[in-house]
C-alpha positions as CSV (number, residue, x, y, z in Angstrom):
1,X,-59.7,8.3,-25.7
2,X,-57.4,7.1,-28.7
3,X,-58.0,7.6,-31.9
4,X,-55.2,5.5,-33.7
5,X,-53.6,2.4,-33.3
6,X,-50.8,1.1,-35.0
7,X,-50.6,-2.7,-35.2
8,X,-48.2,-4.8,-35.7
9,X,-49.9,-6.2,-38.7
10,X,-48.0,-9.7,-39.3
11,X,-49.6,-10.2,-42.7
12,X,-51.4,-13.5,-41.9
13,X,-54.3,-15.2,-41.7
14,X,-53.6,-16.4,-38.4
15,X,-51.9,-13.3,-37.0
16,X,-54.0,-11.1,-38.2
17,X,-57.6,-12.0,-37.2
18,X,-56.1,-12.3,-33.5
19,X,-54.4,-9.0,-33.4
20,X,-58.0,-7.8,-35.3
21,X,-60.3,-9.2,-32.6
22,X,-58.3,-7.8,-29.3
23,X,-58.9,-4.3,-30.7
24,X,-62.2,-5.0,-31.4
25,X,-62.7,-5.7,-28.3
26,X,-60.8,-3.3,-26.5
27,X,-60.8,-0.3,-28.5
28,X,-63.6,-0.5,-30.8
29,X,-66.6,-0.9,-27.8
30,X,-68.3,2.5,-27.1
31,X,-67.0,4.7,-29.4
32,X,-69.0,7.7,-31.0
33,X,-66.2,7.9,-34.0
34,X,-64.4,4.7,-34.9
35,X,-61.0,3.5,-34.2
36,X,-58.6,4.2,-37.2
37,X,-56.2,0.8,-37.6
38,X,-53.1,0.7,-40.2
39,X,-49.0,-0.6,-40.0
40,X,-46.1,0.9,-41.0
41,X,-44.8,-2.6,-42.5
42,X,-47.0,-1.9,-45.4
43,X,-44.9,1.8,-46.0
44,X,-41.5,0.6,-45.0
45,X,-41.7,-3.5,-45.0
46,X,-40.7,-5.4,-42.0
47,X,-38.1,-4.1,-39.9
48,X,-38.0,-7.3,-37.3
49,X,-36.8,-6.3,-33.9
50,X,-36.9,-2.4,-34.9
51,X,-40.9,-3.2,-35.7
52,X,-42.3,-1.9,-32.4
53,X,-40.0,1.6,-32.3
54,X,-41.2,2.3,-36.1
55,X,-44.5,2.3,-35.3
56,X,-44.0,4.7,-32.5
57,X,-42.1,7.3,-34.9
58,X,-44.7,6.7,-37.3
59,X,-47.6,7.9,-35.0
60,X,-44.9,10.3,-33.6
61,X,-44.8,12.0,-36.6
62,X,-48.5,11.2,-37.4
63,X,-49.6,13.5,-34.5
64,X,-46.8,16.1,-35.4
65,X,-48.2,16.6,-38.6
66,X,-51.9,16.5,-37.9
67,X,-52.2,13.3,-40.6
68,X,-52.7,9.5,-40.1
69,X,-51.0,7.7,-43.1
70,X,-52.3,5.4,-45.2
71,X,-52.1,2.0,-45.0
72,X,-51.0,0.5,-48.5
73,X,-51.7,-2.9,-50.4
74,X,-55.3,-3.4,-48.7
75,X,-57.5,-4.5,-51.5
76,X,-60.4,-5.1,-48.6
77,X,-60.0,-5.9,-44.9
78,X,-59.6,-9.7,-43.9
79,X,-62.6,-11.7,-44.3
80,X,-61.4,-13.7,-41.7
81,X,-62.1,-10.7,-38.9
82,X,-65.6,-10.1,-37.7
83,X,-65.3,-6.4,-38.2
84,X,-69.0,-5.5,-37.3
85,X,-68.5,-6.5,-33.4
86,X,-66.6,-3.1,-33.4
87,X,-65.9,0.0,-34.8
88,X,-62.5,-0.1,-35.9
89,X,-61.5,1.1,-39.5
90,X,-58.5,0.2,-41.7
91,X,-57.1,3.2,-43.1
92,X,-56.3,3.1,-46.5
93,X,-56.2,6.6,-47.4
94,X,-54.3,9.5,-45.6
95,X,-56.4,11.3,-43.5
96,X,-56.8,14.3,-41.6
97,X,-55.9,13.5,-37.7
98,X,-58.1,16.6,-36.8
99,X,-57.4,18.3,-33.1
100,X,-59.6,18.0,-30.4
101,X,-60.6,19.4,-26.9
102,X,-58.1,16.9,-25.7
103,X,-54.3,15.6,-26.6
104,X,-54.2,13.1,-29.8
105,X,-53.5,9.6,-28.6
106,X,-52.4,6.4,-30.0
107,X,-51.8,2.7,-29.1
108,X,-49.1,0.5,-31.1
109,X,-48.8,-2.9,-30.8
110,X,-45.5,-4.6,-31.6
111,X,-45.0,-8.8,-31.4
112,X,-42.4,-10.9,-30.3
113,X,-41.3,-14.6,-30.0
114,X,-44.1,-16.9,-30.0
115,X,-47.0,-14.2,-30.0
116,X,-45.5,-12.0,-26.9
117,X,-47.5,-8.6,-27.0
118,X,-45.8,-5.1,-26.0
119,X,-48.7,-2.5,-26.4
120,X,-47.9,1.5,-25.2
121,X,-50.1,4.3,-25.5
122,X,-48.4,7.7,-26.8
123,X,-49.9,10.9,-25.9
124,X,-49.4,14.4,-27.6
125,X,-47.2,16.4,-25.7
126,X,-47.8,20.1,-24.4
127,X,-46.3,22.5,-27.1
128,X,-43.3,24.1,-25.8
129,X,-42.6,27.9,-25.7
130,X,-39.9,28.8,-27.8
131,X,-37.5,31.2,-26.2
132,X,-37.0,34.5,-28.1
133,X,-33.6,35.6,-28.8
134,X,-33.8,39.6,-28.5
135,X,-31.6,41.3,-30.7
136,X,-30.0,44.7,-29.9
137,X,-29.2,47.4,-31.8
138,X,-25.8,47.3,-33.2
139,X,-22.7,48.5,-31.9
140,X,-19.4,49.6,-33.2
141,X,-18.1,45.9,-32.5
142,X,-20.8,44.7,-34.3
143,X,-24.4,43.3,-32.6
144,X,-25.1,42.0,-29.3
145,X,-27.9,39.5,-28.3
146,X,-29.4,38.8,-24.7
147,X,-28.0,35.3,-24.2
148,X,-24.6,34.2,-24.5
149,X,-24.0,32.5,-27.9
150,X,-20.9,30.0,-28.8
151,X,-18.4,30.2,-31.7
152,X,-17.2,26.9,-32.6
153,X,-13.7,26.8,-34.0
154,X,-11.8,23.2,-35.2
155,X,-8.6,22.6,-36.6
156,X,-6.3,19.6,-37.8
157,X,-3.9,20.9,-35.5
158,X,-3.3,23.4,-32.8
159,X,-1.5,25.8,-35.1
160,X,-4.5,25.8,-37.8
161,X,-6.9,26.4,-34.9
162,X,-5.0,29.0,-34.2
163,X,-4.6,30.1,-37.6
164,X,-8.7,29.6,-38.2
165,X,-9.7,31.8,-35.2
166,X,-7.1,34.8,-36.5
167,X,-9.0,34.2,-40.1
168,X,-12.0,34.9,-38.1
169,X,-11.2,38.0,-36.3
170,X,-10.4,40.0,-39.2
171,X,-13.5,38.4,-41.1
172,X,-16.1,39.8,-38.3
173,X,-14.7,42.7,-37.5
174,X,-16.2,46.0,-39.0
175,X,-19.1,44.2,-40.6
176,X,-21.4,44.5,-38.6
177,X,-22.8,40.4,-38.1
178,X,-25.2,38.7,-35.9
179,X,-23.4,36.8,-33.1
180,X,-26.5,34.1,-33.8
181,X,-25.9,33.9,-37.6
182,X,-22.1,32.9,-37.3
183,X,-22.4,30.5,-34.6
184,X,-25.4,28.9,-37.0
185,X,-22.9,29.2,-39.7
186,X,-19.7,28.1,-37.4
187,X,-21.6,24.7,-36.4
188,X,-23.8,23.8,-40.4
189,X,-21.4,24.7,-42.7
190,X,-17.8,23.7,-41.5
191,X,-16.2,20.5,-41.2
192,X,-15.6,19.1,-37.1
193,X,-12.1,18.8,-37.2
194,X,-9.6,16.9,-34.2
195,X,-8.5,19.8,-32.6
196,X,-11.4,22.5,-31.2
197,X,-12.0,25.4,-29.4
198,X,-15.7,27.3,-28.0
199,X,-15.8,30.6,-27.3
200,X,-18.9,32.2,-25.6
201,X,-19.9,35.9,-25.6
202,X,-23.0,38.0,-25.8
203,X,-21.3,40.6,-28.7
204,X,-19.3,40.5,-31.7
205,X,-16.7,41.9,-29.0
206,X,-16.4,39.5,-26.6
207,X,-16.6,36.7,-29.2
208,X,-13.9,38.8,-30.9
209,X,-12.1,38.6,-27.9
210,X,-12.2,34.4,-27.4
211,X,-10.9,34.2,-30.7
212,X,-7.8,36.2,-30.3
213,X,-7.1,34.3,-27.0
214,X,-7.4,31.0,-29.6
215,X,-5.2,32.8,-32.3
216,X,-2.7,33.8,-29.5
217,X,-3.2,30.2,-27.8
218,X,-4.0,31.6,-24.5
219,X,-6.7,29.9,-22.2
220,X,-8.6,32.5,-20.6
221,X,-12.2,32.0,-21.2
222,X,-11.9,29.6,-23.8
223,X,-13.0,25.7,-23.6
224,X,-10.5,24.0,-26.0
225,X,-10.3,20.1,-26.8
């Protein structure tokens, strides 16, 4: 029931052949397809302590994307590993990590001081639904949306978030903008200064409304830091 195992892959022809023969024996007994075997030390080098967590974003992202990387510098596999007592395979070409009637699994093995073994086993998570965002018609004040969205505002000081949120209110108003589009725009594109404020609203109006409370440096459904 896994298809990939990341090993730690120490490079040697002592730690190898050890790490080799487990997963032979473990993994690669029984199997109708064979076990697919590579380490993300030959992609990135080795990271030491972090060895163990890259290998788990490696077959993170290896599921994610449907594709088992290829291991690199592997002329031939170790002649010092009986690799016919199992069907394990090195992988030294990308491959397609194709889906199957069940979740994509995958061990990795990381090493510690003096040969101590961690080994987990990552399964492929549900898919989650995405929530659509339902976008009314527009209205005088501009559009609405279903959900409350926030405007992030931030200033160097409480005067120029003051200033910033006036700015605002006579930008939006009249032209007719998507209270998603500006938050998206509010939070990407401008800097996070010392002094902020979030107003929340489900219309350009309401939104509209926070900011002139900000401008005007009253409190009333505003969170300000």
């Amino acid at each position: 029931d896994v298809d990939v195992v990341e090993a730690h892959g120490t490079g040697t022809s002592l730690g190898d052949p050890i790490e080799a023969q487990a997963l032979l024996a473990t993994y690669g007994q029984g199997r109708d397809v064979p076990l697919l075997l590579g380490s993300v030390k030959s992609n990135i080098g080795h990271t030491q302590a972090a060895a163990g967590v890259a290998g788990i974003i490696k077959m993170i992202l290896a599921m994610r994307h449907g594709t088992v990387p290829a291991t690199l510098h592997v002329d031939e596999p170790s002649s010092h590993v009986d690799w016919s007592s199992g069907a394990v395979e090195l992988v030294t070409a990308s491959r397609e990590w194709p889906g199957v009637e069940r979740p994509r699994r995958a061990g990795v093995s990381s090493f510690g001081i003096s040969g101590t073994n961690a080994h987990v086993v990552l399964e492929q998570p549900e898919p989650e639904a995405v929530p659509e965002v339902a976008v009314e018609p527009e209205s005088a004040g501009g559009a609405s949306v279903a959900l409350p969205v926030p405007w992030v505002l931030s200033g160097r000081s409480e005067r120029g978030l003051s200033g910033q949120a006036g700015r605002l209110v006579s930008f939006v108003r009249g032209r007719g903008l998507s209270p998603v589009d500006v938050s998206w725009s509010l939070v990407t594109s401008r800097a996070a200064l010392e002094h902020r404020a979030v107003v929340w609203g489900s219309s350009v109006d309401e939104l509209v409304a926070g900011l002139s409370a900000v401008a005007e440096g009253r409190s009333a459904g505003v969170v300000s830091v």
